[in-house]
C-alpha positions as CSV (number, residue, x, y, z in Angstrom):
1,X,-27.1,-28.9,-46.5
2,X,-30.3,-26.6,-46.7
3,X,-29.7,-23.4,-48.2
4,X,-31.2,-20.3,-46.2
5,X,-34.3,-18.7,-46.9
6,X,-35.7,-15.1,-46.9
7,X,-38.7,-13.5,-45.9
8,X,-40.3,-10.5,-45.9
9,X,-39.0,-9.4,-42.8
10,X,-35.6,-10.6,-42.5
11,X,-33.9,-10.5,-45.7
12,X,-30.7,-12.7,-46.6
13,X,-27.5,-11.1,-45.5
14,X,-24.6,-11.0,-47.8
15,X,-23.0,-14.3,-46.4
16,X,-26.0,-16.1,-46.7
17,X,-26.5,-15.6,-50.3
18,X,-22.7,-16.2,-50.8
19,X,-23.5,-19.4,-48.5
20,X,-26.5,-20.0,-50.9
21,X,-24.6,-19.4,-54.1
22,X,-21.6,-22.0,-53.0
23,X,-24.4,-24.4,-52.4
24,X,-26.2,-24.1,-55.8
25,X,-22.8,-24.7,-57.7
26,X,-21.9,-27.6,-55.9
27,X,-25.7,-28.8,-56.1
28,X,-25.4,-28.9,-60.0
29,X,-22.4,-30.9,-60.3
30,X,-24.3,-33.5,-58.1
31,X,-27.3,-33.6,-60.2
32,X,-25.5,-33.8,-63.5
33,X,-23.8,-37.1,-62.3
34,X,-27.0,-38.4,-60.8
35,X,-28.7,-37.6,-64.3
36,X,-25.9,-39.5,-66.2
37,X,-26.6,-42.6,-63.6
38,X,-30.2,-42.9,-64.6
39,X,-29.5,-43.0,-68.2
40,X,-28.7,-46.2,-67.2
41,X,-32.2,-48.2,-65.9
42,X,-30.6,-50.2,-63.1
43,X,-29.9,-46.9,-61.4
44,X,-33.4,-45.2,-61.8
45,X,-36.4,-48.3,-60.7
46,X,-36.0,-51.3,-58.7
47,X,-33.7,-53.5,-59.0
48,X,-35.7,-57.0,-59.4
49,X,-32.7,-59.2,-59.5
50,X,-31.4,-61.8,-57.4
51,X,-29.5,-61.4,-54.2
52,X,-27.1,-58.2,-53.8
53,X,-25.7,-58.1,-57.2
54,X,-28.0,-55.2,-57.7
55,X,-25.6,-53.1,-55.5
56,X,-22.1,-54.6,-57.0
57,X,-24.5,-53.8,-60.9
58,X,-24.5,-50.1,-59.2
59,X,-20.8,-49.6,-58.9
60,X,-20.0,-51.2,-61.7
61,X,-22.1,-48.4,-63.6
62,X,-20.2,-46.0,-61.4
63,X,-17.1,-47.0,-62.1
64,X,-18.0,-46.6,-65.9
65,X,-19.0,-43.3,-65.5
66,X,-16.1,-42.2,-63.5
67,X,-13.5,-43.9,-66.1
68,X,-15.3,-42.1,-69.1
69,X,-14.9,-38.6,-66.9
70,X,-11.2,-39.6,-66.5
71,X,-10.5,-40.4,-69.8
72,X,-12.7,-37.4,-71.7
């Protein structure tokens, strides 16, 4: 989702910066978790292993991350 964008001849109405706002909020939340995945290294370069264990390494990591939010 894009948020909208003002200029100096149409500014933003009041839905759109409501619109624009809900996006923002949700955005964060999004790019705390992503920022608590690449903490861990497999997550943030390439994965050099063999096969597709890279992927089931991924969820794994996840999965840790979502059972410590659980459990916190």
């Amino acid at each position: 989702m894009i948020p909208y964008k003002a200029t100096k001849k149409k500014p933003l109405t009041v839905e759109e910066k409501a619109f624009n706002t809900m996006l923002s909020k949700l955005r964060i939340v999004i790019e705390h978790i992503n920022r608590e995945l690449k903490i861990f290294r497999i997550c943030k370069e390439t994965y050099r292993g063999k096969g597709e264990r890279g992927l089931l390494r991924v969820k794994l990591i996840a999965s840790l991350y979502n059972h410590r939010v659980v459990f916190v």
